[in-house]
KEDO-179594 format. One line per 10 residues: number of its first residue (from 1); their letters; for each residue x negated, y negated, z negated of C-alpha. Coordinates in steps of 0.02 Angstrom, whole numbers, plus 50000, padded with zeros to 5 digits. Each point is the difference from the previous one (the first is absolute). Layout:
N
NUM> a> X,Y,Z  ...
END
This chain:
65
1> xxxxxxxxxx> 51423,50767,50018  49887,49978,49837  49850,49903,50037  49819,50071,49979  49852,49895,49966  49837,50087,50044  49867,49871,49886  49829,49976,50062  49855,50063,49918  49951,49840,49932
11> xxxxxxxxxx> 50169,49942,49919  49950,50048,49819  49850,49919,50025  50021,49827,49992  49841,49948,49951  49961,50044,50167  50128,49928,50083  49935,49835,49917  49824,50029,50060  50047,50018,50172
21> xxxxxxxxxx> 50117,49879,50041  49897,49845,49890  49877,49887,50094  49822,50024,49930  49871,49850,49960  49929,50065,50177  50155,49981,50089  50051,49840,49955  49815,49937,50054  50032,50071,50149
31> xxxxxxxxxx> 50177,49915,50029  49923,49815,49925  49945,49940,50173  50153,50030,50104  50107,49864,49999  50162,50023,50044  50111,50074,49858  50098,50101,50139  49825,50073,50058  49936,50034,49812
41> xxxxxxxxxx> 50150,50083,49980  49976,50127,50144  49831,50032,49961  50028,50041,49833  50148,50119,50026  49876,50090,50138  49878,50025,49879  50113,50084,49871  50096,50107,50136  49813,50035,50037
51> xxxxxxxxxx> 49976,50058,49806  50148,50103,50006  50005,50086,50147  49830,50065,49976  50054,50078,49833  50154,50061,50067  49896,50093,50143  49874,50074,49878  50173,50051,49908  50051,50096,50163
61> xxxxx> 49815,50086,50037  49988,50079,49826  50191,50047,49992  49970,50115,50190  49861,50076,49924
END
């Protein structure tokens, strides 16, 4: 069976891509006080699943309409 790769909108675009999965100045300010590297860590992959997954849902509104 061949395989078939459907590719995301935002493949080609991989300035993009960089933008949304890079900690800003404001991020890392945010992260600074926490302590505990295992902590930092979750916040900071919250807050770019947080990033994405509002881009990926504005992606799916204008797509239905």
């Amino acid at each position: 069976m061949p395989k078939e790769r459907t590719t995301l909108a935002w493949d080609a675009e991989n300035e993009e891509v960089r933008r949304l999965f890079t900690l800003s100045p404001d991020d890392l300010y945010f992260l600074r006080p926490i302590r505990a590297d295992a902590q930092r860590l979750y916040r900071a992959l919250v807050l770019l699943w947080a990033r994405v997954e509002r881009v990926l849902l504005a992606e799916t509104v204008v797509s239905q309409d």
